[in-house]
C-alpha positions as CSV (number, residue, x, y, z in Angstrom):
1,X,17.4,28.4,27.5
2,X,19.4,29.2,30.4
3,X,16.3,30.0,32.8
4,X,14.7,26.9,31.5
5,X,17.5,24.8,32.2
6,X,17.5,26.2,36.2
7,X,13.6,26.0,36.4
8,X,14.7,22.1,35.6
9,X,17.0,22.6,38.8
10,X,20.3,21.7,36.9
11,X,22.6,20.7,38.9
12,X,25.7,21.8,36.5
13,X,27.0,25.4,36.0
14,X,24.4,26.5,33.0
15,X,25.7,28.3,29.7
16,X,24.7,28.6,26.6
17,X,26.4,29.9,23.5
18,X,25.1,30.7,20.2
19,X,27.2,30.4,17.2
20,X,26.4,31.9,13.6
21,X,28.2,30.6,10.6
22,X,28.2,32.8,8.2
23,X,31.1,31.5,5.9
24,X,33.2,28.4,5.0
25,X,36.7,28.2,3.8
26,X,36.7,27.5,-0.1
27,X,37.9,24.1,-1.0
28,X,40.8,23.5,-2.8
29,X,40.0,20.7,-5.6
30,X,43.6,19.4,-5.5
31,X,43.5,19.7,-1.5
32,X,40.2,17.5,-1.3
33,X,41.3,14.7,-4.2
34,X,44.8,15.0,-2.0
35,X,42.9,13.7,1.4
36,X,40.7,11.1,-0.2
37,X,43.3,9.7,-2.1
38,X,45.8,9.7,0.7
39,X,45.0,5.6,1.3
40,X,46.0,3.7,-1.6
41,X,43.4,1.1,-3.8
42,X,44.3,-2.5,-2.5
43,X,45.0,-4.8,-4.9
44,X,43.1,-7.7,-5.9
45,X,42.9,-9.8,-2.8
46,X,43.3,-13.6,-3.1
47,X,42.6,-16.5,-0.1
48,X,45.3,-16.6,2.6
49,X,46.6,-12.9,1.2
50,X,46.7,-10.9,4.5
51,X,46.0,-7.0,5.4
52,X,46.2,-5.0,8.2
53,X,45.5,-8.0,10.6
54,X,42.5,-9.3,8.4
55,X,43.1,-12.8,6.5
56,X,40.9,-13.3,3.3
57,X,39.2,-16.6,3.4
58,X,37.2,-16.3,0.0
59,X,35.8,-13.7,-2.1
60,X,32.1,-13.4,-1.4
61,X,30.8,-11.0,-4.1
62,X,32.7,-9.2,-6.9
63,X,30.8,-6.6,-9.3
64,X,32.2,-3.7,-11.1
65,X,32.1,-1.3,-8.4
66,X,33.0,-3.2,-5.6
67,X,34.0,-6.6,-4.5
68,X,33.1,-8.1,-0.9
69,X,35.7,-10.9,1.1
70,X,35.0,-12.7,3.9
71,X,38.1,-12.5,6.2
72,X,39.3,-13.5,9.3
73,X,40.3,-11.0,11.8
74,X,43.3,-12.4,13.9
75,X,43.2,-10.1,16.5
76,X,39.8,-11.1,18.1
77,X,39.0,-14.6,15.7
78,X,36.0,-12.5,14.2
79,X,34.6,-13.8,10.7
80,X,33.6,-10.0,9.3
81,X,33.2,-8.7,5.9
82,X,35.8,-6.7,4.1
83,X,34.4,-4.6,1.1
84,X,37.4,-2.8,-1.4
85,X,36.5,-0.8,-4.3
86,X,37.1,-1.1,-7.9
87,X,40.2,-0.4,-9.1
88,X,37.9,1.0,-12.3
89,X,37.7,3.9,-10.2
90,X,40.6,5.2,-8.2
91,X,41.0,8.4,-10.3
92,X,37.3,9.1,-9.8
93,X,37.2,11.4,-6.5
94,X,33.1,11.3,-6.1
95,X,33.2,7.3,-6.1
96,X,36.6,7.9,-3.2
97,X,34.2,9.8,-1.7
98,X,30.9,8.0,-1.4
99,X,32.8,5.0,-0.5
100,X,34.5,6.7,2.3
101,X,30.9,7.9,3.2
102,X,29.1,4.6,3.7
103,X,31.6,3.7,6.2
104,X,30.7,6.6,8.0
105,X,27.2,6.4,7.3
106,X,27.2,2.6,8.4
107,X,29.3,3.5,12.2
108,X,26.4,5.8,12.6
109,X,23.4,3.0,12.4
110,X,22.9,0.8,15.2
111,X,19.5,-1.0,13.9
112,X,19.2,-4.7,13.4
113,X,17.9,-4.8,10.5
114,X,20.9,-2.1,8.7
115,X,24.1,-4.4,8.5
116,X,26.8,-2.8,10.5
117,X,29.9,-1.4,9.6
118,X,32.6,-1.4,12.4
119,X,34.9,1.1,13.3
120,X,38.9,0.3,12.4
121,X,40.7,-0.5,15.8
122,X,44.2,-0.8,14.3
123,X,45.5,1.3,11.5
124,X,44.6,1.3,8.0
125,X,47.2,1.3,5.0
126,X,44.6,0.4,2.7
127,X,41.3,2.1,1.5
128,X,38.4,-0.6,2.3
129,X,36.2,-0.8,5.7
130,X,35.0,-3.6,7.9
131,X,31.2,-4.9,8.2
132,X,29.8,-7.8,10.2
133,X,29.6,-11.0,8.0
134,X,25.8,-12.1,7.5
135,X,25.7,-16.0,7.3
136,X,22.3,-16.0,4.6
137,X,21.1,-15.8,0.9
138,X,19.6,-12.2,-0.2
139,X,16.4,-11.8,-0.9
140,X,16.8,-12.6,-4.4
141,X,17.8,-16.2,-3.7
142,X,15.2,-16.5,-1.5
143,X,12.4,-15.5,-4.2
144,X,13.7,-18.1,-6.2
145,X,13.5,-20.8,-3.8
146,X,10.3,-19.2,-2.7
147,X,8.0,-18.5,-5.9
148,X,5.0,-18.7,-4.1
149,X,5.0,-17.5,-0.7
150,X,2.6,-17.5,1.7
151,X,0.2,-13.5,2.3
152,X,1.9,-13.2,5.6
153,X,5.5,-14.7,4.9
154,X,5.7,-11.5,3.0
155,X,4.1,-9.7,5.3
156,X,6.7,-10.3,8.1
157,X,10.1,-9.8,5.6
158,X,8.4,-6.2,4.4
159,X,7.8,-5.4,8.2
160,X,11.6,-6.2,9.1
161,X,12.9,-4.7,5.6
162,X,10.6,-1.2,6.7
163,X,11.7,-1.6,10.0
164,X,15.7,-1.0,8.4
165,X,14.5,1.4,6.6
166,X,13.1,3.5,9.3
167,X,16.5,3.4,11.2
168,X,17.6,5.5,8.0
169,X,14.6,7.8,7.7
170,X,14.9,8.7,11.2
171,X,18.4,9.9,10.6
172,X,17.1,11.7,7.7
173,X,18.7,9.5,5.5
174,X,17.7,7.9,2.1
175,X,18.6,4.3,0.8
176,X,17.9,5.3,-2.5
177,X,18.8,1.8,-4.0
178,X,16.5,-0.7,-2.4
179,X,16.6,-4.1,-4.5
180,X,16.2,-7.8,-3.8
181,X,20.1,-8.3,-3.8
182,X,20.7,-5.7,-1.4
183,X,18.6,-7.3,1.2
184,X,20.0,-10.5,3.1
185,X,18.3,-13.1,5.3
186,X,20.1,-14.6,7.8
187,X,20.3,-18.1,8.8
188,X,17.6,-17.3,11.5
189,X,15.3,-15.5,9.3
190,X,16.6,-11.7,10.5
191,X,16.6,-9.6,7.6
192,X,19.5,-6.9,7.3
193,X,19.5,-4.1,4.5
194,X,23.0,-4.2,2.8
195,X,25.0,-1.4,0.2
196,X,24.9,1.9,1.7
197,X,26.8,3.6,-1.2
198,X,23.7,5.1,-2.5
199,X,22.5,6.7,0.5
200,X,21.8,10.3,0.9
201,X,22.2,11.9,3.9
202,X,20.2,15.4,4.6
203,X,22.9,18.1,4.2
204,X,25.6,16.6,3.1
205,X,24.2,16.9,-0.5
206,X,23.7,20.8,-0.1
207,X,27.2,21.4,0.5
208,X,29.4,23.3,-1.6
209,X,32.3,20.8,-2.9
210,X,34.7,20.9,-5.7
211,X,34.0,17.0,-6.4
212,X,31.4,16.2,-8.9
213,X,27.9,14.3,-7.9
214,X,26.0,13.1,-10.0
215,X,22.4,11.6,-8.8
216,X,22.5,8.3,-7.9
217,X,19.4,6.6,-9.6
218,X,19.6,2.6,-7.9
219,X,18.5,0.2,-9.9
220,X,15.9,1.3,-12.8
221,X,12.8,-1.5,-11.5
222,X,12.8,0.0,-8.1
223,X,13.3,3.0,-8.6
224,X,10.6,5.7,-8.2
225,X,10.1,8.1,-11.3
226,X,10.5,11.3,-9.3
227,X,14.3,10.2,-9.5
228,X,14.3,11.3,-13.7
229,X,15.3,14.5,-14.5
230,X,17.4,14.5,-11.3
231,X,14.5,15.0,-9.4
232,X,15.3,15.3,-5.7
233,X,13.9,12.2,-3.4
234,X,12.1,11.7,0.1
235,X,11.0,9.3,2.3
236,X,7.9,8.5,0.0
237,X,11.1,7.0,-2.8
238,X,12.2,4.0,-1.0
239,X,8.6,3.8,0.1
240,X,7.8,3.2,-4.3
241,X,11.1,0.3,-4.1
242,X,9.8,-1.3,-1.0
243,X,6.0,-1.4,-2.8
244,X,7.6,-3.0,-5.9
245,X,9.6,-5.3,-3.6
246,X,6.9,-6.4,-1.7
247,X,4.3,-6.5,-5.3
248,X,7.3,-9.0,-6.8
249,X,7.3,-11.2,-3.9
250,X,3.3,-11.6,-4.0
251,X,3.7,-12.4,-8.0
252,X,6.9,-13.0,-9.3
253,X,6.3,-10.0,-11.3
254,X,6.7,-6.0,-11.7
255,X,3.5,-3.5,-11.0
256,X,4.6,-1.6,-14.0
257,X,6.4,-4.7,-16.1
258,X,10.1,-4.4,-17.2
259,X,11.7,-0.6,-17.1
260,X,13.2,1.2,-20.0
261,X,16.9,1.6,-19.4
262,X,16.5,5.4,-20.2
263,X,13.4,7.3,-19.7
264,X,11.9,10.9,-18.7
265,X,9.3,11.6,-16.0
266,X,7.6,14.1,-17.8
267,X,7.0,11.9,-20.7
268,X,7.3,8.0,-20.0
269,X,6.0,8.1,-15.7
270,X,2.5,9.3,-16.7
271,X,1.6,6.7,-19.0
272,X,3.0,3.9,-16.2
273,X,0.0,1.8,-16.6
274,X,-0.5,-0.3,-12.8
275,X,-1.1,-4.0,-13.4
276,X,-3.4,-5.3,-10.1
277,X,-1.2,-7.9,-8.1
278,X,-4.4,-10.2,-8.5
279,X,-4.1,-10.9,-12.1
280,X,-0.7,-13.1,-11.2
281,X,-2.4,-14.1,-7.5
282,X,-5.3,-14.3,-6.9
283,X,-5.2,-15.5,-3.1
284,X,-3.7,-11.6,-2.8
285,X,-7.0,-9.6,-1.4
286,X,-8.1,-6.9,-3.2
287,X,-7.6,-4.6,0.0
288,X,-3.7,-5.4,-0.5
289,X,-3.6,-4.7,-3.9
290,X,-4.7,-1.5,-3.0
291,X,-2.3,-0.8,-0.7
292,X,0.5,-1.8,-3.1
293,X,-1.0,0.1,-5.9
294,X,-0.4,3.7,-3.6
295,X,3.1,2.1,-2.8
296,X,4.1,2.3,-6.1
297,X,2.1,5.4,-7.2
298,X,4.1,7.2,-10.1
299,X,2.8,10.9,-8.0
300,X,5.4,10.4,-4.8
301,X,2.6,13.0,-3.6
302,X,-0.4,9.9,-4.2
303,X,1.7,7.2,-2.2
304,X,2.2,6.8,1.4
305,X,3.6,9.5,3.5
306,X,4.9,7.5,6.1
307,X,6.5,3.6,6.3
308,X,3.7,2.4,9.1
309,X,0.8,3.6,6.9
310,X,1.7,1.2,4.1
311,X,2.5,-1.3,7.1
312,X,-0.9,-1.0,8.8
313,X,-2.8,-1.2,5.3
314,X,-1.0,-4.1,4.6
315,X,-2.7,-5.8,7.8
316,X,-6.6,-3.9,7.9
317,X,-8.7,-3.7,5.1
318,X,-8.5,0.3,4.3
319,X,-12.0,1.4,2.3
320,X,-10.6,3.7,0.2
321,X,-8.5,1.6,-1.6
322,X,-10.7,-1.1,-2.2
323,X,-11.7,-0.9,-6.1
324,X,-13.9,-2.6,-8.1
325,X,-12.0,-4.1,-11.1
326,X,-13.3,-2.7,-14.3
327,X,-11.4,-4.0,-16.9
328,X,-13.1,-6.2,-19.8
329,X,-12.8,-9.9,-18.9
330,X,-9.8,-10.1,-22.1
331,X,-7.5,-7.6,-19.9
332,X,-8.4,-8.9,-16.7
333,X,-7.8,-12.9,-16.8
334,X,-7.2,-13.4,-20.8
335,X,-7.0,-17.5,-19.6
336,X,-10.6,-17.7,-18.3
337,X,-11.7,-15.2,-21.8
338,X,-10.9,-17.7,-24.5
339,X,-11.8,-20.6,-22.1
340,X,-15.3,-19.1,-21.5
341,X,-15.4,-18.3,-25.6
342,X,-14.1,-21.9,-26.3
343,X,-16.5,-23.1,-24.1
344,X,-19.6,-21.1,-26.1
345,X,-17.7,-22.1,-29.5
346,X,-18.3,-25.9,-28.3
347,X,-22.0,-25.6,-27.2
348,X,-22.7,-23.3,-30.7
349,X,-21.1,-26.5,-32.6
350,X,-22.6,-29.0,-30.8
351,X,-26.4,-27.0,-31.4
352,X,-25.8,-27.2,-34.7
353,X,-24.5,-30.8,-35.2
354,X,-28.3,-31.4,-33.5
355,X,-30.2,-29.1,-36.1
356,X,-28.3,-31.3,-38.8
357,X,-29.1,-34.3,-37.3
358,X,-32.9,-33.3,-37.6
């Protein structure tokens, strides 16, 4: 490395050290729970209450794990989001510490399409962190003002949702709970990926801790199989809830219709039965129904590998997934079944009102 770095005429004394870890200091449970605990819960926030510089205006969003303020920072005149968490949970250390973690998971993103969560400039005697505030509807809202959007509209809000989602792939991180209400529009049609507190990060997970994981599953419609049975995920998982995303979008429906609330991979995911995206639109080609259907393979081994291979096939007619349809007529389009039988019925009865007529 050295000689390489001379041959490349460096211009700085060259060294170069090589370090071997080959142990850690154990962790002492009481130790750890001390440090993430060591910023207090803040208590339910109400308009006009203010903290640490930052004066609520309203709350935006409140669930059972979170809730979400907009807020007015005073030092700079900022409108940003502030994000507390649940007082459910403040003698739960591995909710302290994924909370703690998205803020540092969200400093380390700089990608317009991942909203961004800013780094405290003044001192903190609360536990919550700062985000920028996205003036929009998520992507929820928008598929109920939108039921019937146009082949590329989607198109272009899959290419910007992937495009988020590569930011976090290329880190080697995992959203792990892609939905339509964690994804925002903006007021100028940008659209920003939202609720890091499921993401994995590479490593992180391998490391020996006395706080108790457990595996965070998303949302049970979009989230890939390979997820039961604590089945570790890749790339190819947020790949499955960005297919189902994009399939719901194109039909108001599921591929795979509702989930169970509990199931097992080995014994419910190979009997998920793929409905075509044409049976609910049939405007959709059957080139992108292909495409989806490898999206949302249950195998994470049959879907795409890689985010710009389900992009491109999204866009160019790939002949391998182009299928012929075999389905009876029943299964396929029930509606045009019993019309085409009504219409028989009819020209049977009129036939026969002739013979009687004879």
């Amino acid at each position: 490395m050295v000689r390489q770095a001379q041959a490349n005429q460096s211009p700085d004394n060259v060294t170069c050290q090589l370090v071997e870890v080959t142990a850690l200091p154990s962790q002492n449970p009481d130790d750890v729970y001390n440090q993430l605990t060591e910023l207090p819960f803040p208590p339910e926030l109400a308009e006009g209450m203010l903290i640490d510089g930052f004066r609520i205006i309203r709350e935006l969003h409140s669930s059972s794990r979170s809730q979400l303020y907009l807020a007015l920072d005073t030092e700079t005149g900022l409108n940003v989001c502030l994000k507390t968490p649940s007082i459910n949970f403040q003698d739960d250390p591995a909710y302290i510490e994924r909370f703690i973690r998205e803020e540092w998971i969200g400093r380390r993103i700089d990608n317009p399409h991942v909203v961004k969560i800013y780094e405290p400039s003044r001192r903190r005697r609360l536990l919550y962190h700062i985000s920028e505030y996205i003036e929009g509807a998520t992507l929820r809202q928008w598929l109920l003002d939108h039921p019937r959007p146009s082949l590329e509209e989607v198109r272009l809000l899959v290419e910007q949702i992937a495009r988020g989602l590569q930011a976090l792939h290329r880190l080697e991180m995992l959203h792990q709970d892609l939905k339509p209400e964690n994804i925002i529009i903006d007021k100028s049609g940008t659209v920003k990926l939202v609720d890091l507190g499921s993401t994995k990060v590479a490593g992180i997970a391998e490391i020996a801790t006395p706080v108790a994981q457990t595996n965070l599953l998303g949302t049970r419609n979009y989230t890939a199989p390979e997820y039961a049975n604590d089945r570790p995920g890749s790339n190819r998982s947020d790949i499955y809830a960005l297919g189902v995303i994009a399939y719901e979008m194109l039909s108001g429906e599921l591929p795979y219709g509702e989930m169970p609330m509990h199931w097992n991979a080995d014994s419910f995911a190979t009997r998920l039965k793929y409905r075509p995206v044409t049976d609910h639109n049939a405007a959709v080609p059957n080139w992108v129904d292909g495409a989806l259907k490898k999206a949302v393979h249950p195998d994470p081994e049959k879907r795409y590998a890689e985010l710009s291979e389900f992009l491109y096939d999204l866009r160019h007619p790939n002949p391998q997934l182009i299928t012929t349809d075999r389905r009876p007529l029943l299964e396929r389009n029930p509606l045009r079944f019993w019309q085409g039988l009504s219409l028989i019925l009819f020209g049977v009865i009129i036939y026969l009102l002739v013979l009687l007529t004879q």
